[in-house]
N, C-alpha and C positions, 0 to 999 in steps of 0.2 A: 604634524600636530599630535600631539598625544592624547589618550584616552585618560577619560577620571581612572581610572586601575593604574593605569602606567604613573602617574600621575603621586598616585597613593601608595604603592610599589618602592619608587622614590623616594619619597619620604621615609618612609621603612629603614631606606640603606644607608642613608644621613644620621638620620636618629637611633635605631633599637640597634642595640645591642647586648650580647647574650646577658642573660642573670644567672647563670648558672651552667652546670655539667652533671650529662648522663651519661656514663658508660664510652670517656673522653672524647665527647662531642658537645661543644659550646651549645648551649638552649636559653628558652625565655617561652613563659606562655604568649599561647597563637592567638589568630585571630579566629575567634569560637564562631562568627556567622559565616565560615565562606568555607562550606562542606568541600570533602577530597583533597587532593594532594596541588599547591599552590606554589609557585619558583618565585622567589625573591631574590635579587641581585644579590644579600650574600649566603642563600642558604635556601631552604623547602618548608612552607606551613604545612603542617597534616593535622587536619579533622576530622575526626569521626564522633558518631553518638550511639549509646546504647541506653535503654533504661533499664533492663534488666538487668544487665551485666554490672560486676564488681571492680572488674580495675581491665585493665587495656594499656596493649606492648605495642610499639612499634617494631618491625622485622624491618631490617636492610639485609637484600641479597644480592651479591655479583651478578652481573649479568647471565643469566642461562643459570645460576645455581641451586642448589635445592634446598642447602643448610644455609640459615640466613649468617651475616658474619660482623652485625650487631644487635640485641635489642634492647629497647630502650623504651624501658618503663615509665608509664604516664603518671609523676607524681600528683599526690591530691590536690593542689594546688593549680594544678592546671584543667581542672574540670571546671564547669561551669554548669549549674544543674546538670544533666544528662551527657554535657559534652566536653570530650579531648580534646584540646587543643597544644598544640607545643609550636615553633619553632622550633629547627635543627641549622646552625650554620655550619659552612664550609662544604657541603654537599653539592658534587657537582652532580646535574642528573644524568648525563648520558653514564654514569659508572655505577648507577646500581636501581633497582628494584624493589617495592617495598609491598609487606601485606602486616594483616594485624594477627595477634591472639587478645582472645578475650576470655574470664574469668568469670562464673557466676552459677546460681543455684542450677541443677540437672533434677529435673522432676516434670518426665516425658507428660504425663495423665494432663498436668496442666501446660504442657506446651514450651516448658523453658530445658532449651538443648544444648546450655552454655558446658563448655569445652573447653581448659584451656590449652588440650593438646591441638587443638584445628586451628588452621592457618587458611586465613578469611580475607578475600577477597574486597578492598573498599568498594564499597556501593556504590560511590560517587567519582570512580576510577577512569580517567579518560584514554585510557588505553594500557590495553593487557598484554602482558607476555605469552608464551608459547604456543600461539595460535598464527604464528606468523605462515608456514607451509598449508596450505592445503591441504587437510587428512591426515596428517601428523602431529600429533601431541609431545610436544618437544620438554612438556615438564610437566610431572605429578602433581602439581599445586598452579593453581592462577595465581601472580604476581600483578601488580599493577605497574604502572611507567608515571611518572613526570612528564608531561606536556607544556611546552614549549609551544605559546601559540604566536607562529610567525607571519600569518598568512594575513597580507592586506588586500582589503575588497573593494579598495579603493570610494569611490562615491557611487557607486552599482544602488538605486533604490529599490523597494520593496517593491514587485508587484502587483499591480492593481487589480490585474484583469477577475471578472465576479466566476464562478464556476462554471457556471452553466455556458461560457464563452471556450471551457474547456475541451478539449479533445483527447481523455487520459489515456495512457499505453503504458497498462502492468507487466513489467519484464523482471526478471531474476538476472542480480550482474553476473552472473558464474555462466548459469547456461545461456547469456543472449550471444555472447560473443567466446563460446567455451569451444566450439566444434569446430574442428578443422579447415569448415568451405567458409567459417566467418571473413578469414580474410585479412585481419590485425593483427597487427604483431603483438600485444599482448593480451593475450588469449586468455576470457574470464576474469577480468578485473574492470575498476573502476578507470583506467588508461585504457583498457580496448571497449568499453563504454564511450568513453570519449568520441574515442575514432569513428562513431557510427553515427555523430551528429547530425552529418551530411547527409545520411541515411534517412534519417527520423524529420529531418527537416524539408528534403522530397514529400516526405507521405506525407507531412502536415501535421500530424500532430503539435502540439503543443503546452503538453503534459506529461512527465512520465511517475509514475507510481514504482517505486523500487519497493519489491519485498524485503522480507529483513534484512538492513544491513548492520545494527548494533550486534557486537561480539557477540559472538553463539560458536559452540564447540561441535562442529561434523561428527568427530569421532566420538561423543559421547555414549552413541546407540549405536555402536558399529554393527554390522553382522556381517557373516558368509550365506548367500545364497547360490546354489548352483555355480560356485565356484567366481562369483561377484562380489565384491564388496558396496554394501548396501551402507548409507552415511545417511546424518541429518542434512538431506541436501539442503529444503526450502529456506532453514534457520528460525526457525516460530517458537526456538528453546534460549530464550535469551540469559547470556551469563554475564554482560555488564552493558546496561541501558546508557552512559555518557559515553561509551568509547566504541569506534567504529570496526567494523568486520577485519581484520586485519591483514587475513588471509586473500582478502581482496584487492589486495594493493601490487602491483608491480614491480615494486622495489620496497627493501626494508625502510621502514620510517621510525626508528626507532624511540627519539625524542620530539620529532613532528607529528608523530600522529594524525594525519588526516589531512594531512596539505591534498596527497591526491585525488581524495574525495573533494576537497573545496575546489582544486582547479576541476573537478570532471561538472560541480554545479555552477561554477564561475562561465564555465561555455558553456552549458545550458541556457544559465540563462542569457549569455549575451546573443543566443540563438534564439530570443524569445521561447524556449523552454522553461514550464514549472517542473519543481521536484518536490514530491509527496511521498513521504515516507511513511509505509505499511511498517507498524509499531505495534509492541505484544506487551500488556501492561496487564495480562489475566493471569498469566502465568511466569513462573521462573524453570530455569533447569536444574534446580535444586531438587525436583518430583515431589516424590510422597515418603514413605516411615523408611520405605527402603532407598529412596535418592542419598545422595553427598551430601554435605554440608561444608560449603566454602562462603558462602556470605551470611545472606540473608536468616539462617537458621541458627547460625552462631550469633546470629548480631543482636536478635529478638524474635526468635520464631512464633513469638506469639501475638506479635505485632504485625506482622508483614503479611503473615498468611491466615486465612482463612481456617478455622480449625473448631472440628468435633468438639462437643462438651469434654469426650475420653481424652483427649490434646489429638486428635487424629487431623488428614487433612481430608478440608470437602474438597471433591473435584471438580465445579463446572467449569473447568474449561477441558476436561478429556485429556489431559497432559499431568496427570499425578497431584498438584496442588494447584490453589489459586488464590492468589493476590488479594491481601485484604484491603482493598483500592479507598476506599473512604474513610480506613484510620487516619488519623491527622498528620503521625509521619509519613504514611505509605503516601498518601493525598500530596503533602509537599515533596515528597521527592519525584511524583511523577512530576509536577508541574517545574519543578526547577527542570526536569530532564528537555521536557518540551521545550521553555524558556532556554536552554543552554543550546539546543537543534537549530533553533531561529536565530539563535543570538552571531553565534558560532561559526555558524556551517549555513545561516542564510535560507534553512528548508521553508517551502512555501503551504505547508499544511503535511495534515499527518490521518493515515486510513487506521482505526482501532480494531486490530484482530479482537473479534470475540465480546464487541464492547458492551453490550450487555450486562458484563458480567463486571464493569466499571457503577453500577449501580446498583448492585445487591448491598446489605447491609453486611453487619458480622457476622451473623447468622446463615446467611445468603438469600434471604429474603430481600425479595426488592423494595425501592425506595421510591417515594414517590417525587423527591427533591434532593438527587442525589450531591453530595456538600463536591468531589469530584468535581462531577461534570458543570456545576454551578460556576467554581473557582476557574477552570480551565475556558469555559462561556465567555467568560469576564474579566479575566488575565488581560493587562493592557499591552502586555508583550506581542499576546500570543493574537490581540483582536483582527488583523488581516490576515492568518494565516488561518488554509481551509483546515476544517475539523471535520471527518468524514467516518460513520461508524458503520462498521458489520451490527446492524442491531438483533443481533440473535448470539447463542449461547451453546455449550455442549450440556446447560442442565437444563433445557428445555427455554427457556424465554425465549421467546421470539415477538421483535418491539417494531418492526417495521412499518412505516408510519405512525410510531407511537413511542419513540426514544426520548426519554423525559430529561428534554435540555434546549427545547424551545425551539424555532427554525432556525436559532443559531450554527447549528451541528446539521450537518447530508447525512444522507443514509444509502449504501448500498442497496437498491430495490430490487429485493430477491424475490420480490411478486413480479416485479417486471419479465425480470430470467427466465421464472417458471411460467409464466403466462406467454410469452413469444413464444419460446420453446415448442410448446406444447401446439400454438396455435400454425406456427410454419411448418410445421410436419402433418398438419390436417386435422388436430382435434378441433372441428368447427365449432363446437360449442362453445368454445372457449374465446367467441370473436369479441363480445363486449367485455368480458375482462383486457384481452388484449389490447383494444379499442382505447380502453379508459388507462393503459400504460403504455401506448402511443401519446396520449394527450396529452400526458405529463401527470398522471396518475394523483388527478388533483384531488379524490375523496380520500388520498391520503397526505397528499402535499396540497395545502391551500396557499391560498395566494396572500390571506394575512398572513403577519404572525405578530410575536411580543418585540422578540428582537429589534424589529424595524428594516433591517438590511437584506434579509435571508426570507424573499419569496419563495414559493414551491418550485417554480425551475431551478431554486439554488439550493433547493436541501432532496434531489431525485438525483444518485448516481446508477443510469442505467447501466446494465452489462445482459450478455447474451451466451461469454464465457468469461472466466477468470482461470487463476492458477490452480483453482479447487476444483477439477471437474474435466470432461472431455476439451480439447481444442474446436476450435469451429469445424475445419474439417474431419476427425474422429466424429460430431455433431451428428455428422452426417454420413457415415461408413459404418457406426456400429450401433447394435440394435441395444447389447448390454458392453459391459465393462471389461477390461481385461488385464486382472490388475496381476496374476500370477507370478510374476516377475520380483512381487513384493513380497512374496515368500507367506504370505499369509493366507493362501488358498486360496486366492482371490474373493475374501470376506470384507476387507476392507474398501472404502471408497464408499461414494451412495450409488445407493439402488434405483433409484429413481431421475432418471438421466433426461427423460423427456427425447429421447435421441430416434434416431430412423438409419438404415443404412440403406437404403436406396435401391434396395433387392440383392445385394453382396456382401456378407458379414467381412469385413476390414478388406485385404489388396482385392484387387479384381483387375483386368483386362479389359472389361467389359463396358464398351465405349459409352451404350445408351445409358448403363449405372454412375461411370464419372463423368457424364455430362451432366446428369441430374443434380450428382453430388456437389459439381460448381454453381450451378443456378442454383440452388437453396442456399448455398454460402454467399452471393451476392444477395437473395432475398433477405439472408440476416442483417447483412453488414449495411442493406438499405434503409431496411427497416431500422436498423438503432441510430445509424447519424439522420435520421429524419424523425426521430421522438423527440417529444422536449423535455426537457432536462439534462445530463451530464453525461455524454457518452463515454464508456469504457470501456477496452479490447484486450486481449488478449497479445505480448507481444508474438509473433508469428502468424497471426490469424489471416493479417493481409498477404500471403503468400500461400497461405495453405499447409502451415507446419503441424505434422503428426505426432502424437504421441504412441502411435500405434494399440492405439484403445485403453491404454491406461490410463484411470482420472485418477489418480489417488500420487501424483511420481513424485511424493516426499521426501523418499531416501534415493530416487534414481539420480544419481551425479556419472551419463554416461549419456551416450543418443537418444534414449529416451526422452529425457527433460534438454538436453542440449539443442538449442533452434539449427536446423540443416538448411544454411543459406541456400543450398543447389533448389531448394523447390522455390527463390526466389524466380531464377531462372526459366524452371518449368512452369511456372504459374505466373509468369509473368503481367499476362491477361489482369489475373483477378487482384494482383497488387493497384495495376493501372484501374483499374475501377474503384476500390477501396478510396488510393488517392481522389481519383474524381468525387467521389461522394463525402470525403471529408474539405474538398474544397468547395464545393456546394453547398453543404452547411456554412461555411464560413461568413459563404456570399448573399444569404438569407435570413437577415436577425429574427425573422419570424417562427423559423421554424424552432428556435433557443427558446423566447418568450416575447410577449407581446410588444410589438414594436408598431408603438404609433396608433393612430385610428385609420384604418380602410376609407376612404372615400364615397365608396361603395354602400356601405353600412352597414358591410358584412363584420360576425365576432371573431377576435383574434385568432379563433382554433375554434372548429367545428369538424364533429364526427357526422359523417353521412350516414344515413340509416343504409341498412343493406339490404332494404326494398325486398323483405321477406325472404331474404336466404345469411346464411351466415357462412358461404362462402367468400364471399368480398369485404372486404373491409378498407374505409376511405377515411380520409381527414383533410380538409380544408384547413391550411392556414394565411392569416390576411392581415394586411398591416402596410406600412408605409417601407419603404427604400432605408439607406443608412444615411444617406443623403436629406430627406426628406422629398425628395424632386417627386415621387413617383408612388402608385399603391404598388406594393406585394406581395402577389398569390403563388401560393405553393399548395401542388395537389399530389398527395400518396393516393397510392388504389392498390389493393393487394391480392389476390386472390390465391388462396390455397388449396384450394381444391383440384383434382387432378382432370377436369373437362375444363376447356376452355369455358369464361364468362363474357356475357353483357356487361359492361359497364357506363353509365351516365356519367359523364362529366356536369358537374356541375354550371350554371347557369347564373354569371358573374357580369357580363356585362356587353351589349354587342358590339362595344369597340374593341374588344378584347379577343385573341386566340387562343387557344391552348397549345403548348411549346413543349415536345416531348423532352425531358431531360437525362431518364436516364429507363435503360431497360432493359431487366435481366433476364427475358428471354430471348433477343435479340431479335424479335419479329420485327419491331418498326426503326431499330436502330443494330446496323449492321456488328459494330463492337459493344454492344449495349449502352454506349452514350455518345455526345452528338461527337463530331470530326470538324475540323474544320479545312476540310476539303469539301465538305457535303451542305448543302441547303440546308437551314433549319428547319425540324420535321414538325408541321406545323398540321394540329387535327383541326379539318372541317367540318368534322359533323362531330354534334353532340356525343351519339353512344360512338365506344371503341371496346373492341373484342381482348377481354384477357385473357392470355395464354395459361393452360394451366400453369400452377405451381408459379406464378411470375409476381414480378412489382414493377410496376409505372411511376414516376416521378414526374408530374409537371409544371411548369410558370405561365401565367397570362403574359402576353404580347400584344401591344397592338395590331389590331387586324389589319 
């Protein structure tokens, strides 16, 4: 059956034919609304728009060349207010390449940098040239490609599942499957992504969060360190938001463009995996007075970006320039871009590097209704797919519980982070913050909202590590940072890690030190899949993958950022626990959000007071089965302190036991959770002794 495109397509090659000749190729003006380069049975639409600019050339190059070897000027007639449009027939695309020059006033002070010697990149480009190798810049100039979209998705629906049913797992495709002990044959790509399905579907999860994968240039920022070469590993420098990382791919796709990424989400999701693309809309890799200029600068640098009264750029995003996100064209090109991710490629929601800074004004003042985040809210495209924002900034906003876009949008809860943090390494004080981002940190996620759909467990993405910062296990090995490696004295990274090394700054021998260091890593990974709202990990974290004290490994594309399958092996242990506690959560809708009414007449979630010390810290949660057959109690007890405690069990009901579930110091459970070779460890008495430094998990049972 065909699509209305295919459909309309058709038509096109029945009916239109050329009006004219540019530079002996048959033409006809285009169709002005369908931005980028478009294949028609017998020829290519190409659109672009400038307002500042005076006239605009189409370049065609050979494949791989650098002199283009036609161009073909956009007569007047083919503009339509702001935009070019043409038809070219007889173009077949696998045989060439295209980018633009554009024409117009140069008067830096106010921001207009037109050029017509620069060769500019289409904004709306679905895949680029010479970024196909890994770390090699195979051409001077970005070229764009023709797409060819052939990939059918057959009848696959959209996802339904609500967030907080989430289990996310942020990995980088390069380094998950980049390192030798990975084990797949195609090593660092979207095909040895694949291959690790089986993988990810063991431990349960059921999300994964991809860092950048839109085209970004490694070798932009190259350097030598100590005889290394240091790259843009993470990709947070985007140089074309419609077309995918290219470099990523296993084989050359030259007029496909992205089939391998659609078959690596195609098995995701038929594994019941989502895919949430970490997306950078604060900035370009265009930088500041001293960057390039390949697109966005030649197209209207005074439009796009953000800029000083003098024409300078503001920075807050700490990357040279930033995105004037609520112009009216920057505005619709982000949202066609999303709309094209879903449309396309089927992504199930998208995390906002920096997003923040998606709701400053021109000026970079903030807004209080920002027109962005309103459009994107209320996009009929985009309304099931999660919106998930970093709400903070490199110019200082920080919006967490306070991102002005309704509880339509989650927020990464970087109070969470810092508050766990802090509190599993012993700063007692910090047990009722902790406490209240255990609960689901509802004085800043409430349980109404405007939206309707997007309660507080569905706008709280916890996390305890991400890609920004030490691994779980660094966590817990090092007391500071250790980023020298990056060649910047080790100034870079934050300073404020909230971290412990366990009495051995990084390797040790020292058995009583990494015994300690895996019981705190299970006290984390306990503590987060038992809060409510949206858990998110680190990929590696379930095996105990090092960075070797470096939080900052941006440009490290080597061991450093590469995940070392072998500590699967060694840490076998605490993968097998990780798993346990992610399918524990699963099997508890109480501990996600409120499910049901208690029987009992106990509240969905109740923090226990900690009976005059702030070493312990408890939470009751209660509610009914998935079934509805039965009540469901779940009891955390934490204690961070380095003496053993007292703790009360709570007082629910006497036909009711307490059912240990899971426990990381393995006093009442020999592998820290049950066996099913052994009795269930069932407590008879009210009080039970917490081990220092430990976490308890458990369920009521019939006595």
């Amino acid at each position: 059956m065909k699509t209305c495109n295919q459909n309309f397509m058709l038509d096109y090659s029945v009916s239109v034919s050329p009006l004219g000749e540019i530079e002996g190729f048959p033409v006809r003006p285009g169709l002005f609304d369908v931005f980028g380069a478009m294949p028609l049975p017998s020829g290519v639409n190409f659109t672009i728009h400038t307002h500042g600019g005076t006239s605009c050339e189409l370049l065609l190059f050979r494949k791989g060349a650098e002199e283009p070897y036609a161009v073909l000027p956009f007569p007047e007639e083919y503009k339509i207010g702001d935009v070019y449009s043409m038809m070219v027939f007889g173009l077949e695309v696998e045989e060439f390449e295209y980018a633009y020059r554009i024409d117009g006033p140069y008067d830096p002070e106010k921001g207009l940098l037109f050029d017509k010697k620069n060769i500019l990149l289409d904004p709306y480009a679905r895949a680029v040239t010479g970024q196909g190798t890994w770390g090699s810049q195979s051409q001077e100039h970005y070229h764009a490609r023709v797409v060819k979209d052939v990939f059918d998705w057959g009848t696959m629906p959209q996802s339904k599942k609500e967030l907080n049913e989430l289990v996310i797992y942020e990995l980088h495709v390069r380094g998950f499957t980049k390192h030798p002990s990975s084990g797949v044959r195609q090593k660092g790509t979207f095909a040895g992504l694949k291959e690790k399905i089986p993988y990810l579907k063991e431990l349960g999860i059921n999300a994964v969060e991809l860092m950048p994968i839109f085209e970004f240039d490694e070798t932009m920022n190259a350097r030598e360190v100590n005889g290394k070469t240091l790259l843009d590993y993470w990709g947070y420098n985007t140089v074309g938001f419609f077309a995918p990382n290219s470099s990523y791919t296993a084989a050359e796709e030259y007029n496909h463009e992205g089939t391998e990424l659609k078959e690596l989400i195609k098995s995701l999701h038929d594994n019941g995996i989502e895919v949430i693309l970490d997306v950078v809309f604060n900035h370009t890799a265009e930088g500041n007075e001293l960057g390039p200029s390949f697109c966005f600068k030649g197209l209207d640098n005074n439009e796009y970006y953000m800029l000083t009264p003098d024409g300078n750029y503001y920075n807050f995003s700490g990357c040279g320039n930033t995105l004037n996100c609520n112009n009216p064209i920057v505005r619709q090109m982000i949202a066609d871009c999303l709309r094209y991710w879903t449309i396309s490629y089927r992504v199930d929601g998208f995390r906002f590097d920096l997003a923040s800074i998606l709701g400053r004004s021109e000026d970079g003042s903030p807004m209080n209704n920002p027109p962005l985040l309103q459009t994107l809210t209320y996009d009929p495209i985009l309304s099931n797919v999660k919106l998930i924002a970093e709400a903070w900034d490199a110019g200082g906003m920080y919006q967490v519980g306070s991102f002005p876009a309704g509880k339509r949008w989650a927020e990464w809860n970087g109070r969470y982070r810092d508050a766990i943090r802090g509190y599993l390494k012993g700063d007692c004080w910090l047990a009722w913050e902790a406490a209240w981002s255990v609960a689901g940190s509802s004085d800043l996620y409430g349980e109404g909202n405007s939206h309707g759909n997007y309660a507080g467990y569905n706008s709280c993405v916890n996390f305890i590590t991400c890609h920004d910062g030490f691994t779980l296990y660094d966590l817990y090995s090092y007391n500071s940072k250790h980023n020298e490696a990056n060649g910047w004295n080790n100034t870079d990274g934050a300073d404020d890690n909230r971290s412990w090394n366990c009495g051995a700054e990084g390797d040790t021998s020292d058995e009583a030190v990494l015994g300690l260091r895996k019981k705190l890593a299970r006290n984390a990974v306990t503590v987060l899949l038992m809060s409510r709202g949206t858990p998110m990990f680190l990929a590696g974290d379930e095996f105990l993958n090092t960075q070797y004290g470096n939080n900052n490994a941006y440009c490290q594309d080597n061991e450093i950022s590469w995940l070392d399958w072998s500590f699967l092996e060694k840490n076998r242990d605490h993968f097998s626990y990780t798993k346990h506690m992610i399918a524990f959560r699963k099997a508890h809708d109480v501990i996600r959000k409120p499910s049901g009414v208690c029987s009992l007449g106990l509240p969905n979630i109740k923090v226990i007071p900690p009976d005059g010390s702030t070493h312990v810290l408890a939470v009751l949660y209660s509610g009914r089965n998935r079934t509805d057959t039965a009540d469901d109690l779940v009891c955390l007890a934490v204690n961070v302190y380095w003496e053993p405690q007292a703790f009360l069990l709570p007082m629910v009901s006497k036909s009711l036991k307490w059912k240990l579930e899971a426990d990381t110091a393995g006093t009442y459970l020999k592998d820290h959770m049950p066996s099913s070779h052994e009795p269930p460890c069932l407590i008879s008495s009210p009080q039970i002794t917490l081990e220092s430094r430990s976490v308890l998990v458990f369920t009521a049972v019939p006595a």
